[in-house]
C-alpha positions in Angstrom: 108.9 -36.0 139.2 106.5 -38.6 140.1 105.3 -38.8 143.5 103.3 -41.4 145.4 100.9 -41.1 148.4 98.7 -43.5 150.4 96.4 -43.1 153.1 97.9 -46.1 154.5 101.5 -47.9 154.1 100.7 -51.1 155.4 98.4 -52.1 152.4 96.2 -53.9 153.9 93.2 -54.1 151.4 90.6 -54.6 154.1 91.5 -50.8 154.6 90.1 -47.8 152.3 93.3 -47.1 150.4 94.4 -44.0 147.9 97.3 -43.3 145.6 98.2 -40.4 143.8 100.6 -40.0 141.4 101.8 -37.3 138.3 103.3 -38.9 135.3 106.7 -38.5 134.0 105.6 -39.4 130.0 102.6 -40.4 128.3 101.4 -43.5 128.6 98.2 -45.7 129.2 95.7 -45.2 132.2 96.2 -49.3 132.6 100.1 -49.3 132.9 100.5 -46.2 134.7 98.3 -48.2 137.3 100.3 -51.2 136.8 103.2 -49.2 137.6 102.5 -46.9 140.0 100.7 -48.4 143.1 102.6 -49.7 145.7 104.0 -53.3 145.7 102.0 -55.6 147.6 98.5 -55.1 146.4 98.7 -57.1 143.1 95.5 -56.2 141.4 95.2 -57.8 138.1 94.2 -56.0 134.8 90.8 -56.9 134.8 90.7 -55.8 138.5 92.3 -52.8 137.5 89.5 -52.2 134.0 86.9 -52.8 136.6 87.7 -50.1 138.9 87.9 -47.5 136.6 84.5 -48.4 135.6 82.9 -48.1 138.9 84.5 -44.8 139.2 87.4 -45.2 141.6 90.0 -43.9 139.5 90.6 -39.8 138.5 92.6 -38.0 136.3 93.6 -34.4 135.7 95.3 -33.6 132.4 97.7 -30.6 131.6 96.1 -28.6 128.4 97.7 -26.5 125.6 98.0 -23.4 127.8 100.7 -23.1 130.3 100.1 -24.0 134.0 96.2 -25.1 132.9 94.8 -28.3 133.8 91.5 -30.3 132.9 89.4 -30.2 136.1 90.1 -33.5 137.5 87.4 -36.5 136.2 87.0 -40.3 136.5 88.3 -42.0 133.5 86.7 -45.1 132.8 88.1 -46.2 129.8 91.6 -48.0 130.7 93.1 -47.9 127.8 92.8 -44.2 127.4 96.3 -42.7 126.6 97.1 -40.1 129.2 99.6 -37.1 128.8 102.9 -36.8 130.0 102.3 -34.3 133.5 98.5 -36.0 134.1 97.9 -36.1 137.5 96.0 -39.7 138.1 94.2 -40.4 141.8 93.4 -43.8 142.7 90.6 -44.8 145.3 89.9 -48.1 146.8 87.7 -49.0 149.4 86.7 -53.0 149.2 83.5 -52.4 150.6 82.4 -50.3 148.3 83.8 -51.9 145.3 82.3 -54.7 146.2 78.9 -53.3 147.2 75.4 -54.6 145.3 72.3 -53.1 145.4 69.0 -54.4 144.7 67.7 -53.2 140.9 65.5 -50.6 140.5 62.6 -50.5 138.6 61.6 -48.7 135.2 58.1 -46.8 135.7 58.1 -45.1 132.4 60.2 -44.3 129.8 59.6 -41.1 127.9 62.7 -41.0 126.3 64.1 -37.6 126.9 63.7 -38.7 130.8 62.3 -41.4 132.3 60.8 -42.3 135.9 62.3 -44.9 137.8 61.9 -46.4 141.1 65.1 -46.3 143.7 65.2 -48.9 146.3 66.4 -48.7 149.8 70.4 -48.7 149.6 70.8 -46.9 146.1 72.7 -43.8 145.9 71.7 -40.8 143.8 75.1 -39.6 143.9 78.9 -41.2 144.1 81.7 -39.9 146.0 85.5 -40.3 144.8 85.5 -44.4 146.0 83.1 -44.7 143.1 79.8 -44.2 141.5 78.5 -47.9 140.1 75.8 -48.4 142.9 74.1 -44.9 142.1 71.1 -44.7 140.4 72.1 -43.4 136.9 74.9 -45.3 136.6 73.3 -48.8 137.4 70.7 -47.9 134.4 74.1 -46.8 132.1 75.7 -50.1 132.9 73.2 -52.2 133.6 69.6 -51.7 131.5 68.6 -51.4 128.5 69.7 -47.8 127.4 73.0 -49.3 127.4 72.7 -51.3 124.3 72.3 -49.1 120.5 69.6 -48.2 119.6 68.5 -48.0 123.2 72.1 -46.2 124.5 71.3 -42.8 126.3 73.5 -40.9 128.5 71.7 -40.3 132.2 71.3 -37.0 134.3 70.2 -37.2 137.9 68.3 -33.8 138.2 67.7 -34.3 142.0 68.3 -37.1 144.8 67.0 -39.1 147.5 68.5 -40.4 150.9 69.9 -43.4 150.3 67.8 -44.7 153.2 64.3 -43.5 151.2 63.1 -45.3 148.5 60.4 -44.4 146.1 60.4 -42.0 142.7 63.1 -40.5 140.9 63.7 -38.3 137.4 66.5 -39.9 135.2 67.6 -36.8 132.3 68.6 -38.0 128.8 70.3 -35.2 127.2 72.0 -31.6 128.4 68.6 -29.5 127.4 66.6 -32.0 129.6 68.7 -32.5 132.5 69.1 -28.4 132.6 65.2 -27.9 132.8 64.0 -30.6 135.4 67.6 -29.6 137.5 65.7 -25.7 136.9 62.8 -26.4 137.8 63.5 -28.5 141.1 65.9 -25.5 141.7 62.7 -23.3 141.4 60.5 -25.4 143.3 58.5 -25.8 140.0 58.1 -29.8 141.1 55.8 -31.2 143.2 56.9 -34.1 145.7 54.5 -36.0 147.6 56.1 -38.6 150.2 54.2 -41.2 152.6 56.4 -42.1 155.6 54.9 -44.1 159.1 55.8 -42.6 161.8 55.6 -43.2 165.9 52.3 -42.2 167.8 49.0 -41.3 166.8 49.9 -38.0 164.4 46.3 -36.6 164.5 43.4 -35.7 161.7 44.7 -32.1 161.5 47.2 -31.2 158.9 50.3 -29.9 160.2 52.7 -27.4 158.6 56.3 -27.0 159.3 59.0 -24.7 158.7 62.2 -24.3 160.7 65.0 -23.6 159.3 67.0 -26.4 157.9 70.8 -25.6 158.9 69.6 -21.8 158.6 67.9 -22.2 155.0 63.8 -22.1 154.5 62.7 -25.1 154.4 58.7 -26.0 154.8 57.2 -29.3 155.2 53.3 -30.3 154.9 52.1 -33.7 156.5 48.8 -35.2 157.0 47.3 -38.1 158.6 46.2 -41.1 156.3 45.7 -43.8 159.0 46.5 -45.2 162.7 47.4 -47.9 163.9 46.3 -48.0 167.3 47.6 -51.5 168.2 51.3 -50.4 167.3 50.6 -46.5 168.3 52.4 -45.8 165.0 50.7 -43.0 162.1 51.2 -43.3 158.1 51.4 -39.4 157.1 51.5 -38.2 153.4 54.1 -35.8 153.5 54.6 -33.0 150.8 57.6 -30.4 150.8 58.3 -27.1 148.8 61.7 -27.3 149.5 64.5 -29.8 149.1 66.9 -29.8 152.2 68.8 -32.7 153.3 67.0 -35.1 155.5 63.9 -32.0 155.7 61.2 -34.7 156.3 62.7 -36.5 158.9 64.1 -33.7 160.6 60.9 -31.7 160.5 58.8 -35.0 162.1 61.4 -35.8 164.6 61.1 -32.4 166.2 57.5 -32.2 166.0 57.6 -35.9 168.0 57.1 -38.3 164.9 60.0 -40.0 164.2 59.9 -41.8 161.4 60.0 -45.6 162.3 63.4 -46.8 161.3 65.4 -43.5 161.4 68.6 -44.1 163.0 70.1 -40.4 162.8 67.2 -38.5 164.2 64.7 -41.1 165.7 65.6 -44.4 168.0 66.0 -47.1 165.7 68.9 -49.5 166.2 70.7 -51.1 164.2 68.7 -54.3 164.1 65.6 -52.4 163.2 63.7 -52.1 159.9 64.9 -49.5 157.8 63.9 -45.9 157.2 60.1 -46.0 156.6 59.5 -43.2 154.1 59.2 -43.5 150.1 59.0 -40.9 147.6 55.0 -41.5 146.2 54.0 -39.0 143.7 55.9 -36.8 141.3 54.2 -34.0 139.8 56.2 -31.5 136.9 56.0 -30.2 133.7 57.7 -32.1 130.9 61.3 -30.7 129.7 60.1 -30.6 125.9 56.4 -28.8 125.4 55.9 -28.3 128.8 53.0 -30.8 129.4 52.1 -31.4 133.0 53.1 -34.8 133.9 52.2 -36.8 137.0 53.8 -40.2 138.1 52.7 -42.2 141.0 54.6 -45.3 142.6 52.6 -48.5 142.0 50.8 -50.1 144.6 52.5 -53.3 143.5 56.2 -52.4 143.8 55.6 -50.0 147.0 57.2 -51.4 150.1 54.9 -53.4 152.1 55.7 -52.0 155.7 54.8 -54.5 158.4 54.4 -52.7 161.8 
């Protein structure tokens, strides 16, 4: 039988909306689309093409052994035929359909990985509204690696706020993405981070490890410069762990808030944004273990006015 839910029976498109549905025979991703949500919304097929390829759109398929299914994917291939019994899970939110983000920037490509350059407002990771403004899938869709001879398949091995900018590891095959993801799972990566910060942070280096929602977590920062005119401190920051929002937490409960952290500093809503890039990136490479050591170009960094 083929059921239908929404989040919201008014359809009003302004409105995250989602639709799930099971399929009573085989039949195209596109039609089953087409035929399945709700009156009212009139997407065309091009509409429809385009959301599956920013990742709105999942499906689980029943496989050759009784009462197993395929774990449930995006599909972003329209045409794909589904089976009769696939269970097919739409997701639309206009806003983030509809979202842009500014383009990041190659640093270097050593072809079994590369080092890129994430602006403000990128994600390193989708959610089930869609994946086309992350970081690997902008560089699948939208650079170079998507054209033969060029066309590589990309890993993200580890992630960045979506506030913070600076580096970030892009995997091109299974064997590479498993041995960066190892080794940042091992702390065998080194991460160096510069963020400004409010008041005069001192000469001395400071170490810091609370727990981070009761898991180790230890942060190193130093002084580079003050600004005495703004009271405001540019720290190099280094951590040896990897929990979410570690550096900002860890300054905000020392008393240096990063300038332009909303969640755990002052910053409105009309302030600059988050003032802390990722800087250096130090590893060993995924094929002959070489050391390897990336920095962010002085010409690309942000230029924070204070």
């Amino acid at each position: 039988m083929t059921t239908t839910s929404t989040t919201d029976h008014s359809i009003d498109r302004a409105k995250p909306f989602e639709c799930h549905f099971t399929l009573e025979q085989a039949q195209p991703l596109l039609d089953a689309l087409q035929s399945h949500l709700p009156d009212g919304f009139g997407f065309s097929n091009q509409q429809l093409k385009r959301f599956c390829q920013q990742g709105a759109v999942w499906v689980s398929e029943p496989l050759n052994q009784p009462q197993i299914r395929s774990k449930k994917a995006r599909v972003r291939r329209a045409k794909k035929l589904l089976k009769e019994g696939a269970e097919v899970s739409f997701y639309f939110n206009e806003a983030i359909l509809n979202a842009e983000i500014p383009p990041p920037v190659l640093i270097k490509d050593c072809h079994d990985f590369s080092v890129w350059y994430k602006p403000k407002g990128v994600l390193s990771q989708g959610s089930k509204w869609g994946d086309h403004t992350t970081l690997n899938r902008w560089i699948e869709t939208q650079y170079l690696f998507k054209e033969s001879p060029e066309k590589r398949p990309c890993w993200i091995v580890h992630r960045l706020d979506k506030a913070t900018d600076g580096l970030m590891l892009i995997a091109h095959n299974k064997k590479s993405a498993q041995r960066l993801a190892h080794r940042f799972e091992t702390r065998q990566i080194g991460k160096t981070y510069q963020a400004w910060v409010k008041g005069k942070f001192g000469e001395t280096e400071h170490t810091y490890d609370q727990e981070i929602n009761g898991k180790p977590a230890l942060t190193t920062a130093q002084q580079l410069t003050y600004n005495s005119e703004n009271d405001c401190s540019l720290v190099q920051v280094s951590i040896a762990t990897g929990r979410k929002h570690q550096i900002r937490i860890h300054l905000s409960e020392a008393g240096f808030p990063i300038i332009g952290d909303r969640l755990y500093g002052d910053a409105q809503a009309a302030d600059q944004d988050l003032q802390l890039t990722a800087v250096e990136i130090t590893f060993l490479s995924p094929q002959g273990n070489i050391e390897q050591q990336f920095q962010l170009p002085e010409n690309i960094r942000p230029n924070i006015s204070i």
